[in-house]
OpenMM code with the backbone's topology and positions (N, CA, C; nanometers):
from openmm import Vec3, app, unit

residues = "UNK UNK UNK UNK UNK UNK UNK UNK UNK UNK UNK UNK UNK UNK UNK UNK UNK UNK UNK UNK UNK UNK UNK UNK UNK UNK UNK UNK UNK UNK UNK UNK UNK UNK UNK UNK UNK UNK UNK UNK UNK UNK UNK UNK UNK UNK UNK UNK UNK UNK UNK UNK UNK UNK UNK UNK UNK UNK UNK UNK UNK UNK UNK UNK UNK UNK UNK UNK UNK UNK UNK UNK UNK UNK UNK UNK".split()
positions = [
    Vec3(-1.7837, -1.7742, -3.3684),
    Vec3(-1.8626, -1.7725, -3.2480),
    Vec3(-2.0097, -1.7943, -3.2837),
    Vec3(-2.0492, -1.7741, -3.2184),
    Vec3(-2.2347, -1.8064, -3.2435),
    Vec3(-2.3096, -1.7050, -3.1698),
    Vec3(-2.4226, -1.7380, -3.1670),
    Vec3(-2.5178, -1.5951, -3.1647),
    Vec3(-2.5348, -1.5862, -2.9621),
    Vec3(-2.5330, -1.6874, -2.9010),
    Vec3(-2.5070, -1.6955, -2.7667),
    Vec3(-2.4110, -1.6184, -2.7223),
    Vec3(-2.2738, -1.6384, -2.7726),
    Vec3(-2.1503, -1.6107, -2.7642),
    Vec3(-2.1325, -1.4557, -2.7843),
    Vec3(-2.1698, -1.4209, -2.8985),
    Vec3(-2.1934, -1.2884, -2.9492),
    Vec3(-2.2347, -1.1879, -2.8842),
    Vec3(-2.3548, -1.2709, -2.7903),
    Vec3(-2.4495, -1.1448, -2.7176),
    Vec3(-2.4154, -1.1088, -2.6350),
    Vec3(-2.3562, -1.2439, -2.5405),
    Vec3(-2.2823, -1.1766, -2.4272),
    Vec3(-2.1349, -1.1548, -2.4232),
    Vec3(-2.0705, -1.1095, -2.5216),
    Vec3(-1.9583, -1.0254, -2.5606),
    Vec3(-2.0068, -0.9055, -2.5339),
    Vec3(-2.0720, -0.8963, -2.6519),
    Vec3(-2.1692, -0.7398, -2.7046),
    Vec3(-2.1579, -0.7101, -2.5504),
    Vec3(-2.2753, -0.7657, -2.4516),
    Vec3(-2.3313, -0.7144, -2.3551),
    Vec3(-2.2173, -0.6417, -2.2580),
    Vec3(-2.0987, -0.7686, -2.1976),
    Vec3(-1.9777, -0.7615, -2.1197),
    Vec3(-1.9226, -0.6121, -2.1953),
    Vec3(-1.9590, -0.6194, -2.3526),
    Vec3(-1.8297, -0.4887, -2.3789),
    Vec3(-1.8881, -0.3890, -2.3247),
    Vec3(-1.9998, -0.3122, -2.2904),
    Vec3(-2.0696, -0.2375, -2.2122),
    Vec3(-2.0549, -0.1788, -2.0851),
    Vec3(-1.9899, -0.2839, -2.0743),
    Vec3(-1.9368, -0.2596, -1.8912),
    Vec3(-1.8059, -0.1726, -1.9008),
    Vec3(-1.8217, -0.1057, -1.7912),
    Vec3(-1.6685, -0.0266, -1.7722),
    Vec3(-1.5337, -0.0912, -1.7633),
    Vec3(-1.3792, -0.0406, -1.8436),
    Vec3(-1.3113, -0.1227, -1.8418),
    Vec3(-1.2394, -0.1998, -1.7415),
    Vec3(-1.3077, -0.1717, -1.5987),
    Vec3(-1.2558, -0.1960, -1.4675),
    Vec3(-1.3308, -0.3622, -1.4404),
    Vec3(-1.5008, -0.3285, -1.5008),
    Vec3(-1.5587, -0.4351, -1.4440),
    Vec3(-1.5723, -0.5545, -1.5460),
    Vec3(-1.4977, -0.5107, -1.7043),
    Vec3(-1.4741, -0.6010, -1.8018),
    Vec3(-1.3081, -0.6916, -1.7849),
    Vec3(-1.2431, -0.6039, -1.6748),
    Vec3(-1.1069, -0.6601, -1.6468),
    Vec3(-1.1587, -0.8119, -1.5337),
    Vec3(-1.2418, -0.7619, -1.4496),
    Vec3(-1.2878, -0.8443, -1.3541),
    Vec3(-1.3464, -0.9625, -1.3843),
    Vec3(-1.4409, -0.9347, -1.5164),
    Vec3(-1.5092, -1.0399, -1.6049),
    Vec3(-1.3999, -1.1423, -1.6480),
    Vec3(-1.2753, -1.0923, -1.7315),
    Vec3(-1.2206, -1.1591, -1.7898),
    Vec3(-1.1162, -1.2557, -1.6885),
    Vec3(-1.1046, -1.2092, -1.5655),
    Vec3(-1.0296, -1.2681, -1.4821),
    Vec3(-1.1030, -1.3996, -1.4500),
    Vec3(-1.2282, -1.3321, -1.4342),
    Vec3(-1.3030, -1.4812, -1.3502),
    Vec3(-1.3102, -1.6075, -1.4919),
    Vec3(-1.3428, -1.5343, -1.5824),
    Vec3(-1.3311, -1.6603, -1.6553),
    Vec3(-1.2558, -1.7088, -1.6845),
    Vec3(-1.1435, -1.6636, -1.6874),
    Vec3(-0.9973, -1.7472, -1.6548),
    Vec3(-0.9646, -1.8373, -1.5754),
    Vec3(-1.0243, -1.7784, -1.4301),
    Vec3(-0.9711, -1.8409, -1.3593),
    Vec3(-1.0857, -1.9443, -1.3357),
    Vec3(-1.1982, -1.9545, -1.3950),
    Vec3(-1.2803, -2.0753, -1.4364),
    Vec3(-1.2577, -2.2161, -1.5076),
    Vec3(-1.1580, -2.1451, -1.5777),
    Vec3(-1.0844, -2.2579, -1.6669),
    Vec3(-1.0112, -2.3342, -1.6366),
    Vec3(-0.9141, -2.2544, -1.5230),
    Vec3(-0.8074, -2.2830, -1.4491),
    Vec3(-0.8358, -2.4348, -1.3611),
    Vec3(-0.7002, -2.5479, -1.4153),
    Vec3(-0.7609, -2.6507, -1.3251),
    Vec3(-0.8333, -2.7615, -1.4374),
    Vec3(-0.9529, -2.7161, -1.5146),
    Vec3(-1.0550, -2.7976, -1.5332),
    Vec3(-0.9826, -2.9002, -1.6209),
    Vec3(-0.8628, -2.9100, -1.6822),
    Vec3(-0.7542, -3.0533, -1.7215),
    Vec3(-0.8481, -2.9768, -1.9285),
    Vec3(-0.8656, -2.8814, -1.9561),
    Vec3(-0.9044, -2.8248, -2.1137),
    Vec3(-0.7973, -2.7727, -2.1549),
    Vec3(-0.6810, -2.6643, -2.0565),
    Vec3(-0.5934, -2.6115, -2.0887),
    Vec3(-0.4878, -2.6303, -2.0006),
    Vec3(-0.3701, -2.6023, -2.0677),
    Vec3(-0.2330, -2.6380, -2.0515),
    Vec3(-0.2084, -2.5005, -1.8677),
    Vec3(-0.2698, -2.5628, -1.7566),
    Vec3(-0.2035, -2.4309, -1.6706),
    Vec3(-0.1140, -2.3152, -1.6335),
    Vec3(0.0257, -2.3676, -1.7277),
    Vec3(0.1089, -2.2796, -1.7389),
    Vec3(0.0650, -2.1600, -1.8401),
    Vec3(-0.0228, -2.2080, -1.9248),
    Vec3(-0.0799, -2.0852, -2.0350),
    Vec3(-0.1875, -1.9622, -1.9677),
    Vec3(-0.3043, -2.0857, -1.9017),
    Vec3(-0.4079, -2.0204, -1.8094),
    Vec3(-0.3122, -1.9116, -1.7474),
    Vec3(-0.2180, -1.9533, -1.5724),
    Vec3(-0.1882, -1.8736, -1.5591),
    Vec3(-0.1108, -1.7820, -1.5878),
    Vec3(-0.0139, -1.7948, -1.7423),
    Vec3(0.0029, -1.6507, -1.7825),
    Vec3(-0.0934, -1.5413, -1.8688),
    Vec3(-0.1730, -1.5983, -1.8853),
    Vec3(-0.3304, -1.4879, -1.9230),
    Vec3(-0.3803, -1.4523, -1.7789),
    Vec3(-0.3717, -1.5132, -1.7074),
    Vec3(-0.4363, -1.4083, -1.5392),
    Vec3(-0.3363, -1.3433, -1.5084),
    Vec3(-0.2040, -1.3623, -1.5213),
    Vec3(-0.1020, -1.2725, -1.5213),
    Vec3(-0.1215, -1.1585, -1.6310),
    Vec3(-0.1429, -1.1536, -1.7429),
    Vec3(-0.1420, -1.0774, -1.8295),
    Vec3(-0.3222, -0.9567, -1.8098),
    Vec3(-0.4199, -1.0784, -1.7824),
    Vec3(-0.5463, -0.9419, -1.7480),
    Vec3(-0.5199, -0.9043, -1.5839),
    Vec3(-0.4043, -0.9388, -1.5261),
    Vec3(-0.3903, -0.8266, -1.4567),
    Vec3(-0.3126, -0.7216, -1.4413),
    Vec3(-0.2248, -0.7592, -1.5183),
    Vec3(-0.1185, -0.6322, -1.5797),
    Vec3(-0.2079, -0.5558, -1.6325),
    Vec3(-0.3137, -0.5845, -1.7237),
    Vec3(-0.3782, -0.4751, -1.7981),
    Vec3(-0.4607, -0.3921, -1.7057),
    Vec3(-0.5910, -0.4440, -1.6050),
    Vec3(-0.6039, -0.3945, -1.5285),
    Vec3(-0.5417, -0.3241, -1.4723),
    Vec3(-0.4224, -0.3332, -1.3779),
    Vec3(-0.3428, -0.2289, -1.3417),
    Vec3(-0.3149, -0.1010, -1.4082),
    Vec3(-0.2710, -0.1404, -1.5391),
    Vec3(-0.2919, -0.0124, -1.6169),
    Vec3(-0.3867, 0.0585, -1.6130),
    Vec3(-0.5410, 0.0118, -1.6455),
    Vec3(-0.6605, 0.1150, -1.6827),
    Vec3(-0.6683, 0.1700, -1.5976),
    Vec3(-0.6441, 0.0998, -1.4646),
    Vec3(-0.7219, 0.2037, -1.2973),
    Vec3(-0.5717, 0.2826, -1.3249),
    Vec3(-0.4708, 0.2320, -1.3524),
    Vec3(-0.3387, 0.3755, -1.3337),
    Vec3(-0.3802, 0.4856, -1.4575),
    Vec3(-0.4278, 0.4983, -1.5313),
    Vec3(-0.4648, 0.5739, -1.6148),
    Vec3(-0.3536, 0.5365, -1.6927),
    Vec3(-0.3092, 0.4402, -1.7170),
    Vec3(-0.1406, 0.3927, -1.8081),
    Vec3(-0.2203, 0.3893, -1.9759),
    Vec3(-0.3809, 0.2981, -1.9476),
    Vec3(-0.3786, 0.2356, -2.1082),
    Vec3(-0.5320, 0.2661, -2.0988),
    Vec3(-0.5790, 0.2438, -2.2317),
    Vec3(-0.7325, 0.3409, -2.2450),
    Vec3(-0.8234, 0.2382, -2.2844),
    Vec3(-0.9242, 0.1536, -2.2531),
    Vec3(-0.9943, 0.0656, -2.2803),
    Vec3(-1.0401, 0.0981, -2.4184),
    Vec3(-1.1344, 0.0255, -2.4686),
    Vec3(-1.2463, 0.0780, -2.6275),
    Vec3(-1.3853, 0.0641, -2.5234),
    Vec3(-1.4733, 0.1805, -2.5991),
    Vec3(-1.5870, 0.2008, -2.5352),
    Vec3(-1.6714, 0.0444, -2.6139),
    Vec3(-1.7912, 0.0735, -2.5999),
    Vec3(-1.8922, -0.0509, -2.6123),
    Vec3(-1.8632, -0.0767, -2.7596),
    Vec3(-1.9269, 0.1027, -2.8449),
    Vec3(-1.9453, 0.1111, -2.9565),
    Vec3(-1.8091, 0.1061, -3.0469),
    Vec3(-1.7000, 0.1633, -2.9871),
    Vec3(-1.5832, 0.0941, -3.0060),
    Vec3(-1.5383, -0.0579, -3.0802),
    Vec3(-1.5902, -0.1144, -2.9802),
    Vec3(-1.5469, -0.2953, -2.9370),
    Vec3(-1.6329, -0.3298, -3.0656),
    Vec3(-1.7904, -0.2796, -3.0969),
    Vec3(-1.8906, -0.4004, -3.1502),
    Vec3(-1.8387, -0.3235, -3.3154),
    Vec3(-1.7532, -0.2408, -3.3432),
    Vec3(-1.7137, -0.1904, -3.4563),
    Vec3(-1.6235, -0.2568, -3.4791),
    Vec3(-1.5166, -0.2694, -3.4208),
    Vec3(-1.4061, -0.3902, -3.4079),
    Vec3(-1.4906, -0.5183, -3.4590),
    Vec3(-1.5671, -0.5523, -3.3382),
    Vec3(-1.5872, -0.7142, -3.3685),
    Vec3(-1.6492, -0.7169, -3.4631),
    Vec3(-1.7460, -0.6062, -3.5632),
    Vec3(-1.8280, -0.6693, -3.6447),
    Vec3(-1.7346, -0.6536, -3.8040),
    Vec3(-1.5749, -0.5835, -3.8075),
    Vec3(-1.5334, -0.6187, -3.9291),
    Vec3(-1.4620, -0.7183, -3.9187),
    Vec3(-1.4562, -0.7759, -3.8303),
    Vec3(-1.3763, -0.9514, -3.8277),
    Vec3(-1.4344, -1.0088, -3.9124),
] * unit.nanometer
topology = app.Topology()
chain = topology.addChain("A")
for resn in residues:
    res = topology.addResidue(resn, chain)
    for name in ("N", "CA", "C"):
        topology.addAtom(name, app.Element.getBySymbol(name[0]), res)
């Protein structure tokens, strides 16, 4: 990734896991269509961040906090 890319990860991971589910939808469904990806794939990833969603608001599955996420991403 690059340093653009990076920041606004970082930033998005910040957000609560309700309004990082919402994030990831829209950019999905941004993609969706534009003839870059195969649609049947697109829409099983909007199928899939909304299964997850469902979970976090059910209290089913537990997001990673900010400091969490940028600990993750920075031993990649």
């Amino acid at each position: 990734m690059n340093d653009r890319v990076d920041h606004v990860l970082l930033q998005a991971m910040t957000l609560a896991p309700e309004e990082r589910s919402l994030i990831a939808l829209s950019l999905l469904d941004s993609i969706q269509g534009s003839g870059d990806t195969d649609d049947a794939v697109v829409a099983s990833w909007v199928a899939e961040a909304h299964t997850r969603h469902q979970a976090l608001v059910a209290g089913h599955a537990q997001g990673l906090t900010g400091e969490e996420f940028r600990a993750w991403f920075k031993s990649l």
